[in-house]
KEBAMAR-187655 format. One line per field, with one value per residue (C-alpha): residue number from 1; residue in one letter; x, y, z. Coordinates in Angstrom, 1 decimal, decimal comma, always signed. Example, Ala and Ser with C-alpha at 12.3 -4.5 7.8 and 13.67 -1.06 7.14 Angstrom:
residues 2
n = c(1;2)
res = c(A;S)
c1 = c(+12,3;+13,7)
c2 = c(-4,5;-1,1)
c3 = c(+7,8;+7,1)
***
This chain:
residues 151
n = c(1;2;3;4;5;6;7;8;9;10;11;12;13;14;15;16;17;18;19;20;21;22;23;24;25;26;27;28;29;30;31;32;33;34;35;36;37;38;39;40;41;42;43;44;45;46;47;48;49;50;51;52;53;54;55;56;57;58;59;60;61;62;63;64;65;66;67;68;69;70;71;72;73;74;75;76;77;78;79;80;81;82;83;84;85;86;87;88;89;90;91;92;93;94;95;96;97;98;99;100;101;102;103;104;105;106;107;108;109;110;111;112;113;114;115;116;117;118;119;120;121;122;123;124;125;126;127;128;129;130;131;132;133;134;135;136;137;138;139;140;141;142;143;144;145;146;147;148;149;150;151)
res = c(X;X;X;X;X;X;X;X;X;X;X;X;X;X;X;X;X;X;X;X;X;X;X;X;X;X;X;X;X;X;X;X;X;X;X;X;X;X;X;X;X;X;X;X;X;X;X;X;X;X;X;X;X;X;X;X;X;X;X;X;X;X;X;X;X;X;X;X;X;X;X;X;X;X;X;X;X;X;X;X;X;X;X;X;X;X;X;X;X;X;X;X;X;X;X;X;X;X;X;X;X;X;X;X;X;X;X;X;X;X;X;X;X;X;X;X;X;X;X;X;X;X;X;X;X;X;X;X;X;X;X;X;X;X;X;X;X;X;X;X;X;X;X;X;X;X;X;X;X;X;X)
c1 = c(+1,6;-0,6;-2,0;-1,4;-3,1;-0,6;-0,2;-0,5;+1,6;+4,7;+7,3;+8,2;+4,2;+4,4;+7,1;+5,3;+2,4;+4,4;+6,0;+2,4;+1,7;+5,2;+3,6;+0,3;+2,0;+4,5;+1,7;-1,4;-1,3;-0,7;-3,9;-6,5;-3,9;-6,4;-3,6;-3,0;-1,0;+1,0;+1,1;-2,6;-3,5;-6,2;-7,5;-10,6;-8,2;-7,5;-4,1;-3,5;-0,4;+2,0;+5,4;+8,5;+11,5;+10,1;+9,5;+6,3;+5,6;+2,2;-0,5;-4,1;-6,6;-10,2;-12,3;-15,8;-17,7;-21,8;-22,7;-22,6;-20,1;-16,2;-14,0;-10,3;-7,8;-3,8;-3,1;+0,3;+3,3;+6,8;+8,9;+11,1;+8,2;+5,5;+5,3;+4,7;+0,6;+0,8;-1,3;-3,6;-3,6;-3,6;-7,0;-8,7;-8,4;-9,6;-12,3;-12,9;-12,3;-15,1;-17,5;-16,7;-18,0;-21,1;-20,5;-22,6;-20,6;-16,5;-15,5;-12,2;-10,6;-7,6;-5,8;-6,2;-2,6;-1,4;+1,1;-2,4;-3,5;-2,0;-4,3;-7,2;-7,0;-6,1;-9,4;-11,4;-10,3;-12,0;-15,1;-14,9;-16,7;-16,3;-19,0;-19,6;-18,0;-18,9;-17,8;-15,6;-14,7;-15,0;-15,5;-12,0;-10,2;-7,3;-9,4;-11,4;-13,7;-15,1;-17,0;-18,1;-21,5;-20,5;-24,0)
c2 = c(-28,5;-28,1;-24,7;-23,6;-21,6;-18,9;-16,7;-13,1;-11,5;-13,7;-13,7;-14,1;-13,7;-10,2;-10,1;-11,1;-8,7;-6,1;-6,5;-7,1;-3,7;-2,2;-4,1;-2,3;+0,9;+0,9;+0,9;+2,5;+5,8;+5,1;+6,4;+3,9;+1,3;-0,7;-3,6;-4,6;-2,8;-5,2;-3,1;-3,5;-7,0;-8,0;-10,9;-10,5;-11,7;-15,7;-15,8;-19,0;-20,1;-22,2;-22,5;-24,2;-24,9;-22,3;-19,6;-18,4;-18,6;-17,7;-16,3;-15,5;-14,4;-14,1;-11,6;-11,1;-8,4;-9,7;-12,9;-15,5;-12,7;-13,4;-10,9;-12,5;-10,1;-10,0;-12,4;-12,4;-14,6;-13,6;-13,2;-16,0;-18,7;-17,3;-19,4;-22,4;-22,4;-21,1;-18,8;-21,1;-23,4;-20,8;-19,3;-22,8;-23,5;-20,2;-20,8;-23,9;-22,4;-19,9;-23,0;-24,6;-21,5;-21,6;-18,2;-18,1;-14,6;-14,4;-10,5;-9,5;-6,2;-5,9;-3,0;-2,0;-1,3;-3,5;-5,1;-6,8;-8,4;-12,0;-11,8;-10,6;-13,5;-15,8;-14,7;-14,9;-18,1;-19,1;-17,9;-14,5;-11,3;-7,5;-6,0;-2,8;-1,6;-3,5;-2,9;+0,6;+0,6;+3,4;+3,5;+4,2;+4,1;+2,3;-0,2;-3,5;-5,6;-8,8;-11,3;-14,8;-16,9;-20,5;-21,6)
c3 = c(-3,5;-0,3;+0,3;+3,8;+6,2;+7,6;+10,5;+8,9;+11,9;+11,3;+9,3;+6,1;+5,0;+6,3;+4,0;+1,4;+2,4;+2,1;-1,7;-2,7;-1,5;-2,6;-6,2;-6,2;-5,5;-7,9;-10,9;-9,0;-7,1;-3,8;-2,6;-4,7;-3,7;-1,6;-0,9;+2,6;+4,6;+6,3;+9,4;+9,4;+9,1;+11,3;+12,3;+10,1;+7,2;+7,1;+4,8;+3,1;+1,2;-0,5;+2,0;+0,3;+2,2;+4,4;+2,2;+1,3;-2,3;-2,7;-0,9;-0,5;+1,2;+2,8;+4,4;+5,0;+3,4;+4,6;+5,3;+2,6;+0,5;+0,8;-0,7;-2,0;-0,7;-1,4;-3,6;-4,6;-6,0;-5,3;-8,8;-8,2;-7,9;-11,1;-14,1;-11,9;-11,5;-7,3;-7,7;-9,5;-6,9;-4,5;-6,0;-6,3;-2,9;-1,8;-3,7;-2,4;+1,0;+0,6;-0,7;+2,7;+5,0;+2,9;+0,6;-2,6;-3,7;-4,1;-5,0;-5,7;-6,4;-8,5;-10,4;-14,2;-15,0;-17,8;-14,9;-13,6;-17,1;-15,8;-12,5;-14,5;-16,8;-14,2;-12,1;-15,6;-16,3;-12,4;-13,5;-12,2;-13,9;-13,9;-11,8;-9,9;-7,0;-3,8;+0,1;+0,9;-2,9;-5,0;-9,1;-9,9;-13,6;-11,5;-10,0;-11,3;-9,4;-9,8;-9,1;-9,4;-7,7;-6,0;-5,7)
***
């Protein structure tokens, strides 16, 4: 499966945004819920995905937090389409993607819930480590970050 780059302002991947959000706020209180709002993507997000007979499966993205430091942002696979590795292959070629703009630092920020114990190992298995807050994030019992070097 090919991993897509995909126009955040079009649907369905707003679609998607948005039940990763509904997600993140249906286990974290809605005010450490640092998921994208759909009605605020930017263009300083690139969204990449896996699109299947049109629908968006998968998705991921990239932001910049400094130079040379990528932050993964909204990754998310809808119910129907987990169990098959997308979001595996989603991550690897972020990862990948960040290696090709020259990043030595990938940060991520996911939730502590139990409901976020299959991201957590997923970014684990990639390499990825707990470490302190970074960017606009606070230190927050709801909210893990990580990390992982590329160089």
């Amino acid at each position: 499966m090919d991993v897509v780059r995909l126009d955040p302002t079009a649907e369905p991947t707003r679609s998607i945004v948005a039940a990763h959000r509904a997600f993140a706020e249906s286990v974290t209180p809605t005010e450490l819920v640092f998921a994208v709002d759909p009605s605020a993507i930017d263009a300083a997000l690139d969204l990449f995905g896996i699109v299947e007979a049109r629908a968006v499966l998968s998705i991921g993205g990239l932001r910049l937090v400094e130079p040379g430091h990528l932050e993964i942002k909204t990754m998310h696979t809808v119910a129907a389409a987990r169990g098959r590795g997308l979001a595996r292959i989603t991550l690897a070629a972020l990862v990948a993607e960040a290696r090709g703009r020259g990043a030595t630092r990938l940060s991520l920020e996911t939730g502590t819930h139990p409901a976020f114990e299959p991201a957590q190992a997923l970014y684990r298995s990639f390499g990825f480590e707990p470490c302190p807050p970074f960017g606009d994030y606070p230190t927050s019992e709801h909210s893990l970050c990580m990390r992982r070097r590329l160089d």
